[in-house]
C-alpha positions in Angstrom: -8.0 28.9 -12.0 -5.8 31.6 -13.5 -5.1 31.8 -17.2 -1.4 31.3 -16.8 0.0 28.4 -19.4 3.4 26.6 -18.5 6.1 24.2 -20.1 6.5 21.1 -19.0 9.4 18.4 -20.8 8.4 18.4 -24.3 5.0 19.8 -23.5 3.9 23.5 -24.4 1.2 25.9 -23.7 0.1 23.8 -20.8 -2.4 25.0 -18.2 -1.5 25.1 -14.5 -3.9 21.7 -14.1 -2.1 20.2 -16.8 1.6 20.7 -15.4 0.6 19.3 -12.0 -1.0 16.3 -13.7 2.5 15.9 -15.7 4.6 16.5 -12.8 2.6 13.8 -10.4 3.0 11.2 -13.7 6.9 11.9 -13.8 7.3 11.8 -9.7 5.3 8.2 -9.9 8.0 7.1 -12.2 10.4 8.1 -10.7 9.5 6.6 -6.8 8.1 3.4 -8.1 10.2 0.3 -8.5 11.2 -3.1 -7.4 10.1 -2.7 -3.7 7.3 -1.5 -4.9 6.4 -5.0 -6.9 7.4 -6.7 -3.6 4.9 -4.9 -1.5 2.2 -5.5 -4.3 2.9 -9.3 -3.7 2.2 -9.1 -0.2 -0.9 -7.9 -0.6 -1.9 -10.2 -3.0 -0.3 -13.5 -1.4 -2.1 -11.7 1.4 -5.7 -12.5 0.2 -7.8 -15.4 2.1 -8.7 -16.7 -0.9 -7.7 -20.7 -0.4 -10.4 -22.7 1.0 -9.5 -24.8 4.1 -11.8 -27.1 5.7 -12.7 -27.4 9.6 -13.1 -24.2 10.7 -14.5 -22.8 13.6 -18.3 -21.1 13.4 -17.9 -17.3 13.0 -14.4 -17.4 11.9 -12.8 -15.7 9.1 -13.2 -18.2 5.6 -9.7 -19.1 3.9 -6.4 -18.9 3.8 -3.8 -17.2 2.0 -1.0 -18.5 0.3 2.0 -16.7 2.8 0.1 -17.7 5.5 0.2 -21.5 4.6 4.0 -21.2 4.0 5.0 -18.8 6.9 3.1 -21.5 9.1 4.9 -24.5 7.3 8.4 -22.7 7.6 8.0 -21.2 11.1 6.1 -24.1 13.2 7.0 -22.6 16.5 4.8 -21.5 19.6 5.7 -18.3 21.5 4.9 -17.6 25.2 2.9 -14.5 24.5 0.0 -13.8 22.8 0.4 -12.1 19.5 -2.4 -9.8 17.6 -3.5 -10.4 14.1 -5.6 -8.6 11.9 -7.3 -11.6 10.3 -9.9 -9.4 8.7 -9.8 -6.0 7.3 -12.4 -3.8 5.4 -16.0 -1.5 5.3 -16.9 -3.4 8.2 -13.6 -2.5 10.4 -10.8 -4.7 11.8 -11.1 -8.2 13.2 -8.2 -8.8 15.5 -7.0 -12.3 16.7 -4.6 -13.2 19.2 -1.9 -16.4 17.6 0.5 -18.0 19.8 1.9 -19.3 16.7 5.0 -17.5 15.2 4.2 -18.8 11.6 0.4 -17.5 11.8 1.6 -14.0 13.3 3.9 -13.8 10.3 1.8 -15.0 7.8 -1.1 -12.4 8.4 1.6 -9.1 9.2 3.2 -9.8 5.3 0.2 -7.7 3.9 0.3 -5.4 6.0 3.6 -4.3 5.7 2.6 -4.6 2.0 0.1 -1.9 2.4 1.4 0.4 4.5 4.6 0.2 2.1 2.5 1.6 -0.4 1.2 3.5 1.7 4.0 5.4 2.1 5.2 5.6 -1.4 1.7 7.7 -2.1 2.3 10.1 0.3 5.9 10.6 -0.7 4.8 10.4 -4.6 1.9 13.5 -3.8 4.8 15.6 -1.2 7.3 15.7 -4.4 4.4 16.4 -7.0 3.7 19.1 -4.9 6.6 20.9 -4.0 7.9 20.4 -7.8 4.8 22.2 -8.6 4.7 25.0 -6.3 8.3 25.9 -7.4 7.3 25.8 -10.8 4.3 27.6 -11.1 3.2 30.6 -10.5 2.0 31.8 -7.1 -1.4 32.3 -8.0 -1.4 28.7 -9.4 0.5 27.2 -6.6 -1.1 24.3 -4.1 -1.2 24.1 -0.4 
């Protein structure tokens, strides 16, 4: 790390570290909003976390909340065979096939959730960087 200090906004005699970590804190301002409180609701109303009874053996334990509502709002069959990811985590994906247009829109809502934020990481990291690299210096610069 070179010795070169910066000015950042109201901050002074700021290390090249310290300007990134300003510029990354002022880019996740800017990008995050409403959408963003939408897709953290779909992965939380995403969560199996309501018990339901009857079950099969070897099948994934509870419900989530969308789930129960997509299914109670969309209670129609489709000729095809739609995939599912029912389970998701250190252990891999479990994938299930739903004829059911309610179940197949119950389980994608988190998903979309995820990979909407997702997507507003990578674009919150590609501004912090290229606000950075114009800023500094080019010994300090990233990537």
């Amino acid at each position: 790390m070179s010795s070169n200090v910066y000015s950042y906004g109201i901050h002074r005699n700021i290390s090249a570290g310290e300007l990134f970590f300003y510029i990354a804190l002022d880019k996740t301002r800017e990008e995050l909003g409403l959408d963003d409180l939408g897709a953290a609701a779909a992965i939380l109303l995403g969560q199996n976390d309501v018990p339901v009874a009857g079950k099969l053996a070897g099948s994934v334990a509870g419900t989530s909340v969308v789930s129960m509502a997509a299914r109670k709002f969309l209670p129609f069959k489709v000729a095809i065979r739609l995939p599912t990811i029912v389970k998701a985590g250190a252990g891999g994906l479990r994938i299930s096939m739903t004829r059911s247009l309610g179940a197949f829109v119950g389980r994608s809502i988190p998903l979309v959730g995820t990979v909407m934020l997702g997507c507003d990481a990578f674009l919150i990291m590609r501004n912090t960087i290229f606000a950075y690299n114009r800023m500094a210096k080019p010994e300090d610069r990233v990537l």
